[in-house]
C-alpha positions, 0 to 999 in steps of 0.5 A, a space after each residue: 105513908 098516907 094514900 088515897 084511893 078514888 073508887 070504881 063501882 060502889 056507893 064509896 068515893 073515896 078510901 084513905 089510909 096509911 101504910 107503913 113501911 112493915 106492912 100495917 095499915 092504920 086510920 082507914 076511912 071510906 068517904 060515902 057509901 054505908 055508914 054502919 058497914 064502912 065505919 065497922 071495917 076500918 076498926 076490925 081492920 085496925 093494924 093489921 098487915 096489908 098482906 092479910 087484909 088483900 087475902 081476906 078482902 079482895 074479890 068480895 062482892 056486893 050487888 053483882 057489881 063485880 066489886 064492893 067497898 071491901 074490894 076496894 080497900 084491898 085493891 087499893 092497898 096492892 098499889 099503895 104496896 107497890 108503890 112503898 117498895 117503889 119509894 125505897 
């Protein structure tokens, strides 16, 4: 399933995806924010499980923001997951 994520307190708007029903992510793309960093994540991240990306992601940092990019795409991956086991 495809999913959208508007973000909350980084120079990132918006993060889209697609999760399938195993649990690997695929086509991540951050709109805004750090161009080099943002284009680098989704090909490190490329098909790797929802679970594993969470683990590794959630949390991280940037600025004092209390989140970041990375954050971001890992909490939105909680709610894309949650909603997969909704439509089931």
């Amino acid at each position: 399933m495809h999913y959208e994520h508007m973000t909350h307190g980084t120079c990132s708007k918006k993060i889209t995806f697609d999760l399938e029903e195993n649990g690997t992510v695929h086509n991540i793309v951050f709109f805004g924010g750090c161009p080099g960093n943002l284009q680098a994540i989704p090909k490190i991240l490329e098909g790797w499980n929802a679970d594993d990306i969470i683990e590794r992601l959630s949390g991280n940092d940037c600025a004092g923001r209390g989140t970041s990019c990375a954050d971001q795409l890992a909490r939105a991956l909680v709610v894309a997951k949650e909603k997969l086991a909704e439509a089931k």
